[in-house]
VOLUM-991638 format. One line per field, with one value per residue (C-alpha): residue in one letter; x, y, z. Coordinates in Angstrom, 3 decimals. Layout:
! residues N
type: c(A	...)
xx: c(X	...)
yy: c(Y	...)
zz: c(Z	...)
This chain:
! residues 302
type: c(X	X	X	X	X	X	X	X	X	X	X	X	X	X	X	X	X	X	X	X	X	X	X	X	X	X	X	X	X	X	X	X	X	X	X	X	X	X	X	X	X	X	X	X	X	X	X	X	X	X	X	X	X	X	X	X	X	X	X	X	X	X	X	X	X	X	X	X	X	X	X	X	X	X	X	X	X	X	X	X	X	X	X	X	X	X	X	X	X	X	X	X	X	X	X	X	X	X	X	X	X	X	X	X	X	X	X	X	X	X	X	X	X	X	X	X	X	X	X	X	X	X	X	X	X	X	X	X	X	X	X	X	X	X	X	X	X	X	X	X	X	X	X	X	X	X	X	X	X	X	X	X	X	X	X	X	X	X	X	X	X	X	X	X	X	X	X	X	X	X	X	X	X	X	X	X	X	X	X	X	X	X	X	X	X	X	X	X	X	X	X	X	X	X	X	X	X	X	X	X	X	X	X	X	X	X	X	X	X	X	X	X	X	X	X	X	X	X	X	X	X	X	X	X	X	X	X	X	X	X	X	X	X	X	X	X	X	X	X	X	X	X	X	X	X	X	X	X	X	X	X	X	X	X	X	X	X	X	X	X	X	X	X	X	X	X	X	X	X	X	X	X	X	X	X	X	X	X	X	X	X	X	X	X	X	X	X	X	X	X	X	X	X	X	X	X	X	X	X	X	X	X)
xx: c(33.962	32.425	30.064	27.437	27.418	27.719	24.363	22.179	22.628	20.430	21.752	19.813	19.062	20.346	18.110	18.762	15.282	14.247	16.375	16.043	12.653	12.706	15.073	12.676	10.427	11.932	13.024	9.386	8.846	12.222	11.179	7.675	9.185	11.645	8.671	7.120	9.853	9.805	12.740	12.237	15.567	16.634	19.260	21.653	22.962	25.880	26.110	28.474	28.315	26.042	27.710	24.465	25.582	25.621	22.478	20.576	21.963	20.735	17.949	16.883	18.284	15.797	12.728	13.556	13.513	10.159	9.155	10.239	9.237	13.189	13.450	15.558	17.903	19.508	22.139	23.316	26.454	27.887	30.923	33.403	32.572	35.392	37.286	36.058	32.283	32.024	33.469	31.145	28.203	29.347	29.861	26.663	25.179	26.825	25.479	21.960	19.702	17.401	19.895	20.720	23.326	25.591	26.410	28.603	28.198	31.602	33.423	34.224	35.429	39.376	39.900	38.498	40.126	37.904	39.906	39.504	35.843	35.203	36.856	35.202	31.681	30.824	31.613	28.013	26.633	28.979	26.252	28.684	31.263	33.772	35.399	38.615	37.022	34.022	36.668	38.696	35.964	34.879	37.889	37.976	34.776	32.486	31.012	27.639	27.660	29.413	29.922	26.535	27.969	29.758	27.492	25.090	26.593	27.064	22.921	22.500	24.199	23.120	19.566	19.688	20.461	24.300	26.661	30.130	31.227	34.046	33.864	36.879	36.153	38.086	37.227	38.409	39.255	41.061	39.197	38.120	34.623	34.300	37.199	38.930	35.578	34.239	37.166	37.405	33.402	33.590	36.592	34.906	34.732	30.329	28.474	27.524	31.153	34.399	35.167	38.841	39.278	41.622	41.769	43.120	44.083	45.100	49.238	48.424	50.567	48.278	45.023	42.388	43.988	42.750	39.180	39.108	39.284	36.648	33.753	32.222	33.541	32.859	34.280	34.279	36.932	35.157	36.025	33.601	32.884	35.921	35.484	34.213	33.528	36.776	37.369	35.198	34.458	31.430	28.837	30.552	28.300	29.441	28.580	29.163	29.149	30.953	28.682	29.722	28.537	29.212	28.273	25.273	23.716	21.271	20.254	17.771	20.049	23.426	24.680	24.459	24.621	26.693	29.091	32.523	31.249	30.509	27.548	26.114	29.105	28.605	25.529	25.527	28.121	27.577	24.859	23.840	24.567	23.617	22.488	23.700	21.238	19.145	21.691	23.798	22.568	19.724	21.241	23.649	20.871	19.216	21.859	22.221	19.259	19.500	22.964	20.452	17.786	20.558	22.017	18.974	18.511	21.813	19.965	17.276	20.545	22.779)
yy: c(-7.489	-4.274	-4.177	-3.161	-6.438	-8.530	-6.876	-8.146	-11.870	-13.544	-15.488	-18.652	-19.058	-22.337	-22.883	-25.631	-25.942	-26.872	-29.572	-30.924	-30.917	-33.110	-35.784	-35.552	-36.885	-39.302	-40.336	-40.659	-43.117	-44.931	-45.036	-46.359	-49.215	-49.808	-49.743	-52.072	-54.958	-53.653	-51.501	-48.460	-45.948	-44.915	-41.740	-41.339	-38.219	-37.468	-33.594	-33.535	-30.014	-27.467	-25.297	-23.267	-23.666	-27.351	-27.419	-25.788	-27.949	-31.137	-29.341	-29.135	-32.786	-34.188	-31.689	-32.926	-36.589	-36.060	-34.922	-38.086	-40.805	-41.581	-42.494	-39.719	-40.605	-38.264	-38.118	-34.975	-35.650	-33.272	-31.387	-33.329	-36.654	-38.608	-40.250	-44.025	-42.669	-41.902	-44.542	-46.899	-44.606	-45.429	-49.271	-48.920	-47.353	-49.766	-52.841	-51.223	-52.661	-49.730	-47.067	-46.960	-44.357	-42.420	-39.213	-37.363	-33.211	-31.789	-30.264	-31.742	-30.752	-30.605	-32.592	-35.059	-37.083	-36.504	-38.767	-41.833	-41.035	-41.137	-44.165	-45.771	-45.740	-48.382	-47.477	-49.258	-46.346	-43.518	-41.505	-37.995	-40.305	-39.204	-42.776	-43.392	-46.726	-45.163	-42.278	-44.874	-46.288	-42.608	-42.237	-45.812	-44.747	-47.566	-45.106	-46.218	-43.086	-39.786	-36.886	-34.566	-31.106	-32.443	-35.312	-32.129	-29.901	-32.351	-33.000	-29.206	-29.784	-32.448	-31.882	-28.029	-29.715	-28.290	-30.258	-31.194	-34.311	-32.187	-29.406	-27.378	-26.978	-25.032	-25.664	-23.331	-24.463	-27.727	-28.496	-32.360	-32.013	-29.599	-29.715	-33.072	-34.694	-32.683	-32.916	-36.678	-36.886	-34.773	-36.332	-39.980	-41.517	-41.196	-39.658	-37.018	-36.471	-36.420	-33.110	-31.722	-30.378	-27.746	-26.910	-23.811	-22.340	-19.872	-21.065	-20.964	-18.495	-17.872	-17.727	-15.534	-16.486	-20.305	-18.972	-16.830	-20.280	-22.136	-23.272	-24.109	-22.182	-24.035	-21.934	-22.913	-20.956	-19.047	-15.672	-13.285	-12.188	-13.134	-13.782	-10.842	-10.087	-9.955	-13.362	-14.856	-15.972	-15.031	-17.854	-19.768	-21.538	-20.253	-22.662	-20.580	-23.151	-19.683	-19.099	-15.977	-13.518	-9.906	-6.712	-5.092	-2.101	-2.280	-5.600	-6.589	-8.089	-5.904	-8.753	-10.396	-13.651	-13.513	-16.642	-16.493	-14.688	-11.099	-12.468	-8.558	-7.842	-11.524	-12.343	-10.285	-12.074	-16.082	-18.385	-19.347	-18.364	-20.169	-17.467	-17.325	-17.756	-20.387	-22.125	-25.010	-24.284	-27.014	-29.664	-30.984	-32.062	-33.666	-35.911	-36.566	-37.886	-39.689	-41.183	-42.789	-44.161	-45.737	-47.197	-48.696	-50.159	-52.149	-54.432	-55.605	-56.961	-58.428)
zz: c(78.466	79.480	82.536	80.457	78.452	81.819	82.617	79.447	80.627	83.777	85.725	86.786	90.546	91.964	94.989	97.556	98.530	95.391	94.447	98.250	97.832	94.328	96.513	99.452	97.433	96.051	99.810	101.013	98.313	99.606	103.300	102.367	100.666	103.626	105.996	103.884	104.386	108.379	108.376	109.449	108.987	111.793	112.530	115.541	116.605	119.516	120.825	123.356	124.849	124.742	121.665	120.343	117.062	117.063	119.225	116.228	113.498	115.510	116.295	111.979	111.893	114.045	112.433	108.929	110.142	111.793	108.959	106.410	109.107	109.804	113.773	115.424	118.630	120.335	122.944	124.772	126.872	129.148	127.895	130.431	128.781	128.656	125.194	126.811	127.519	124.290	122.668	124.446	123.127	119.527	119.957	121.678	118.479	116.477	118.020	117.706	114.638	115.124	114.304	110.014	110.510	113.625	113.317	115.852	115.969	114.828	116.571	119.621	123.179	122.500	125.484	122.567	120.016	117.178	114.563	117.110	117.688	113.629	112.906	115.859	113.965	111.937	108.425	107.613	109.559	109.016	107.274	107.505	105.781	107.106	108.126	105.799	104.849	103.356	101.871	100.362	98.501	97.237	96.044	93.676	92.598	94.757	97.195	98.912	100.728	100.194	102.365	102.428	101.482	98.609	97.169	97.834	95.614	92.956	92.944	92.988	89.385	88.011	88.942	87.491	84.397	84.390	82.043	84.375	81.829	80.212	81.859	83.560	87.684	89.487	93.513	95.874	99.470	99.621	103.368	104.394	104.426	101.023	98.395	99.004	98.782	96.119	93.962	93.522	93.195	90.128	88.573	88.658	85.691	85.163	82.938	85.785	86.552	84.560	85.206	85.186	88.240	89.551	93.477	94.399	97.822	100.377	98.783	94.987	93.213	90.280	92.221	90.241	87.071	87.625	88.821	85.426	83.613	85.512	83.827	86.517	90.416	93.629	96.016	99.643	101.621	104.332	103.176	102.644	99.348	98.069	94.594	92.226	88.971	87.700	89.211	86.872	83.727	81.570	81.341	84.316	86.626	90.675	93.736	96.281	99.552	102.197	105.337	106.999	109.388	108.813	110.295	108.729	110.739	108.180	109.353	112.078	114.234	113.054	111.396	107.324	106.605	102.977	100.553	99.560	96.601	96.188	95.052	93.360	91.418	89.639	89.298	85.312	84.465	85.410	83.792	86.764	90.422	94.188	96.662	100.257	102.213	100.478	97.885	99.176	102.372	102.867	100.684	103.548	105.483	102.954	101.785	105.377	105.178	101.907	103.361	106.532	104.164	101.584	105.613	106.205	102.349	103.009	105.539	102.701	101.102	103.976)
């Protein structure tokens, strides 16, 4: 297929604001109801440390909860906090009918044992999901809550109106928080699901001749435009979920913000593209927040 051809089709923008924004609705409407019964959600959040990074990120966690009428707690502990004073935080948290869902700021101090801190919350509450209980159950299919970036993603699609029933996926990036998750959300036996999925990685052998067959390419590998044209194939759908800083004298600051994808060399050839910034990007949060008010629904029910 000659580059010429790639450049009659184009691609369809897959924007992260607007999807959040159709779920943010759809939350208001949620929370009202919740008020209505006298619950009102409530969200959690542990920084320990003063990384700027993870300052900012709780920083647009406890703006967008403002914003939806979803109580906000926060608690800054000093770098040196110790495994026990944060433990007793959590079971604190726990214990606490005000607080729907606990999330803890990844990642920690390494004097800290992050595994024993997540599997400390109460799975009830573990709104990141990243508790093996709540895994477990995404895994079987019975999921209440699902991890944000992935269960993200998979709205991104369904709500764009892209068909995944039947479809080949090929995910790059096998991480915890990304391709694990994603992987066995799309394979579930739904009508918004039943994808086959392939997950390749920094070991597979036959690497760009997996992507080639994707129908749809989630790629989430922290590589800088990675994947080009030739990765792909024509009329495949790319999420690209990569986050990296390059240098850019061109840019105000001297740096670029770009995906995993080389996102100019594609976007002629895909049906329909995210853009970094401004595609995944703002979904996390929102399922975050979707993840708090589904928390807080439990209670009408216990």
């Amino acid at each position: 297929m000659s580059a010429k051809v790639w450049a009659s089709m184009a691609a369809d923008l897959i924007l992260g604001k607007d999807v959040s924004e159709k779920i943010y609705a759809d939350l208001r409407d949620r929370i009202a109801r919740l008020k209505q019964n006298g619950i009102v959600p409530g969200l959690a959040v542990i920084l320990v440390g003063d990384d700027p990074a993870s300052q900012v990120y709780v920083g647009m966690k406890d703006k967008k909860c403002v914003e939806l009428g979803i109580n906000s707690y926060q608690h800054i502990l000093p770098a040196d906090t110790t495994q026990e004073e944060l433990m007793a935080k959590i079971r604190e948290l726990n214990a606490d009918d005000r607080v729907s869902g606990i999330l803890v700021q990844l990642p920690l101090p390494k004097h800290l044992d992050e595994s024993a801190v997540i599997k400390a919350i109460d799975p009830d509450k573990d709104v990141d999901c990243f508790h093996p209980f709540n895994l477990g159950k995404m895994i079987i299919g019975e999921a209440d809550l699902l991890p944000a970036t992935p269960a993200g993603i998979h709205q991104m699609m369904v709500r764009s109106g892209i068909k995944i029933a039947g479809k080949h996926v090929v995910i790059v990036g096998r991480s915890n928080i990304v391709g694990k998750p994603l992987a066995n959300i799309l394979m579930q036996k739904d009508e918004n699901a039943d994808a086959t999925v392939t997950v390749v990685h920094s070991r597979t052998a036959n690497f760009s001749e997996l992507t080639k067959m994707a129908d749809i390419l989630i790629v989430a590998i922290g590589k800088p435009r990675l994947i080009t044209a030739d990765m792909v194939k024509e009329g495949a759908v790319i999420i690209d979920v990569g986050t990296n800083r390059i240098d850019d004298p061109t840019a105000k600051n001297g740096k670029r913000l770009v995906g995993d994808v080389d996102f100019d060399s594609v976007k002629d050839k895909v049906s329909a593209i995210t853009p970094v910034p401004g595609g995944v990007g703002p979904m996390t949060i929102c399922m975050l927040m979707s993840n708090t008010v589904t928390a807080a629904e439990r209670r009408l029910t216990k």
